[in-house]
C-alpha positions in Angstrom: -15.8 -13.3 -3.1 -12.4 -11.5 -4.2 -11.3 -8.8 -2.2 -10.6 -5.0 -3.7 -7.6 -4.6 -2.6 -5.0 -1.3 -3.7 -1.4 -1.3 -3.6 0.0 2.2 -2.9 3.5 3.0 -4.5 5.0 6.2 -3.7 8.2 6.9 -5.3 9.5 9.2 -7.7 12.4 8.7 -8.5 13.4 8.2 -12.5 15.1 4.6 -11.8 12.4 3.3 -9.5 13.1 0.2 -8.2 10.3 -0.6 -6.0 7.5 -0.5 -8.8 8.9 -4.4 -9.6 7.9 -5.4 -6.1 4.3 -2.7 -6.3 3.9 -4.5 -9.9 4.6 -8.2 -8.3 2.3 -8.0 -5.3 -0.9 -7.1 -7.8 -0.2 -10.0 -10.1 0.4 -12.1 -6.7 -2.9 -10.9 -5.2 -4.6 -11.2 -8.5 -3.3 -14.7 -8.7 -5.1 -15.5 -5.5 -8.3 -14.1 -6.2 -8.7 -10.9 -5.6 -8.5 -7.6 -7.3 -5.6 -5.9 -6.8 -5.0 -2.5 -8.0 -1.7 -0.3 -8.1 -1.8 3.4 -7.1 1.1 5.0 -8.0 1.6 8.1 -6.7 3.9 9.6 -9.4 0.8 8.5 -11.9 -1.4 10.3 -9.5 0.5 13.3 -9.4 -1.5 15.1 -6.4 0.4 18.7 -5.3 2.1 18.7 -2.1 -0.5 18.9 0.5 -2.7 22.1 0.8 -6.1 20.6 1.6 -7.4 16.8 2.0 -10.4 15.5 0.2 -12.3 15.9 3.3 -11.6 19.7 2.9 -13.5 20.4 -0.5 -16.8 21.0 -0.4 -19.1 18.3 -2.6 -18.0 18.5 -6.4 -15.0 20.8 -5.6 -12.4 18.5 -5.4 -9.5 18.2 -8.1 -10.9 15.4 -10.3 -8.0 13.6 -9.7 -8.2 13.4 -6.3 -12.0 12.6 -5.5 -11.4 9.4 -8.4 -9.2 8.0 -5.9 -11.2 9.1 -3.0 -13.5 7.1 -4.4 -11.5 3.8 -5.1 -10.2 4.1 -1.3 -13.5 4.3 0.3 -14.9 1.7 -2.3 -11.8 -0.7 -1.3 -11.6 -3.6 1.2 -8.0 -3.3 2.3 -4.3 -1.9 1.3 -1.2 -2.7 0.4 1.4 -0.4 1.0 4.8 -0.3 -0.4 7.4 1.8 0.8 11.0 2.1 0.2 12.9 3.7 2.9 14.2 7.0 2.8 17.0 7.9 5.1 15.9 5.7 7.7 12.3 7.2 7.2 9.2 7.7 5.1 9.0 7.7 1.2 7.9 11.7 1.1 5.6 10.6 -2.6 4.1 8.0 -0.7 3.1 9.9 2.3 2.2 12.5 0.7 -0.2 10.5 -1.6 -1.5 9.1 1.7 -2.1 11.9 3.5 -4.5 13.9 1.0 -7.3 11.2 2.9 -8.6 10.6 6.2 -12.5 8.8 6.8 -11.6 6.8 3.6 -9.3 5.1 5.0 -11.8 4.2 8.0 -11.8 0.5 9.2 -9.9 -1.1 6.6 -6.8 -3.1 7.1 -3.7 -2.2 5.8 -0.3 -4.5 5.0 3.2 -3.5 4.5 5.9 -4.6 2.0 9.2 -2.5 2.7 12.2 -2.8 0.7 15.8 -1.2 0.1 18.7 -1.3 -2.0 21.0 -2.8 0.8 20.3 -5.7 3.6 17.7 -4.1 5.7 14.9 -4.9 3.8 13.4 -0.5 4.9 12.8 -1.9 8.1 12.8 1.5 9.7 10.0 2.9 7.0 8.1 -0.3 7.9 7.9 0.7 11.5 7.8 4.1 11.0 4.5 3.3 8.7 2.7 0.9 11.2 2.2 4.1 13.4 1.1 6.4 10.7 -1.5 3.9 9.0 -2.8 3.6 12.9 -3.7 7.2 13.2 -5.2 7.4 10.0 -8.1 4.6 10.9 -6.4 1.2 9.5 -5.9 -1.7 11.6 -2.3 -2.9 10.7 -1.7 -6.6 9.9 1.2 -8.2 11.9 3.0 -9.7 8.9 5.2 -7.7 7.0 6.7 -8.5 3.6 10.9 -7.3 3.5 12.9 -7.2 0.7 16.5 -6.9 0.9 18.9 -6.1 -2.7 15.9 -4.5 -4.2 18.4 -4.3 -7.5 18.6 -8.1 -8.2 15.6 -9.5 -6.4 13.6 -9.7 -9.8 14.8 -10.5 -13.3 13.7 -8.9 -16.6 10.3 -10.1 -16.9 9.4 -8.9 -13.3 9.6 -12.2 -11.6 11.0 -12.7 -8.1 14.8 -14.2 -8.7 17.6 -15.1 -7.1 18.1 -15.7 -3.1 15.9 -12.4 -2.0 13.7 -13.0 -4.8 13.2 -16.5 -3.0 12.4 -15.0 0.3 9.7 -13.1 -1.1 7.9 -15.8 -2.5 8.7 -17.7 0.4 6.8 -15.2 2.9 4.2 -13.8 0.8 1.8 -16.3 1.2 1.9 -15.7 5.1 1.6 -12.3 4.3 -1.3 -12.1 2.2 -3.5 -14.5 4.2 -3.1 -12.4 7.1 -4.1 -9.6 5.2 -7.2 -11.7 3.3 -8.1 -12.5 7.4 -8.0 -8.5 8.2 -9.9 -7.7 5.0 -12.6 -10.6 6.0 -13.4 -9.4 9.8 -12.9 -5.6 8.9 -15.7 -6.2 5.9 -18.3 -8.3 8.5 -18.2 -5.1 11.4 -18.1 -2.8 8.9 -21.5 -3.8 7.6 -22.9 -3.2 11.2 -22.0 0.0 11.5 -23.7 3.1 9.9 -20.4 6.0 9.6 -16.9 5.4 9.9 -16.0 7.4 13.1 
């Protein structure tokens, strides 16, 4: 059965650069399978966070925000893809993030980091890995990293050139460790009665 699977962009910047990898990764998982489905946090447009979902009472919620609460609960896993910041998080991204908590619950979570120079956002990576942790996601082992954000894809949005190659080279090690998470995540979930 295809996995439902979102893929969380968070910048917003006016040149973004990372929506060409966000973009790539759903056609890649779609191309596998599954359903893959981008939430982008600048399309989103939540406000800076005063109260989570969890907060509202039942039918309270900005409209906006219980739609998606509703596409994260109803999802099987996550993609997230975060550019690095001054050696930290993407502020959109976390703050998209961060407007959910029990959604999130017992669902596996990927990373794909990437920069404009040669270290791939590394440091937003791992700076991610603990954050995803707290909020209920088990974290796959197999990161996705792309270096030279600025010539890794040509016009048409297809990977291209020697860091474009990487990420076509890794990707299929990263998505079947996700697909693997998304698989044994799905089985216990259906044992148990309430996240937490």
């Amino acid at each position: 059965m295809p996995r439902d699977i979102l893929v969380f962009y968070g910048s917003y910047r006016r040149d973004r650069q990372g929506i060409k990898l966000a973009r790539w990764i759903v056609d890649a998982l779609a191309a596998r399978g599954d359903n893959a489905e981008l939430i982008d946090a600048k399309v989103i447009d939540l406000p800076i966070l005063d109260r989570r979902f969890s907060d509202y009472a039942p039918g309270e919620a900005p409209p906006a925000m219980a739609e998606l609460a509703e596409r994260i609960a109803a999802a099987d896993g996550f993609v997230f893809v975060t550019g690095e910041y001054n050696g930290g998080l993407q502020p959109g991204l976390k703050n998209l993030t961060d407007h959910f908590l029990p959604e999130y619950a017992w669902r596996p979570a990927a990373i794909a980091s990437y920069s404009a120079g040669p270290f791939a956002g590394i440091k937003s990576a791992t700076a991610w890995r603990g954050t995803l942790a707290v909020l209920g996601m088990v974290v796959t082992s197999t990161g996705l990293s792309l270096a030279r954000i600025g010539g890794a894809f040509d016009a048409e949005g297809k990977p291209a050139g020697e860091d474009g190659g990487r990420l076509e080279k890794a990707f299929p090690r990263f998505a079947d460790d996700l697909a693997w998470w998304i698989d044994a995540a799905s089985a216990q979930r259906a044992k148990q009665v309430t996240p937490f």
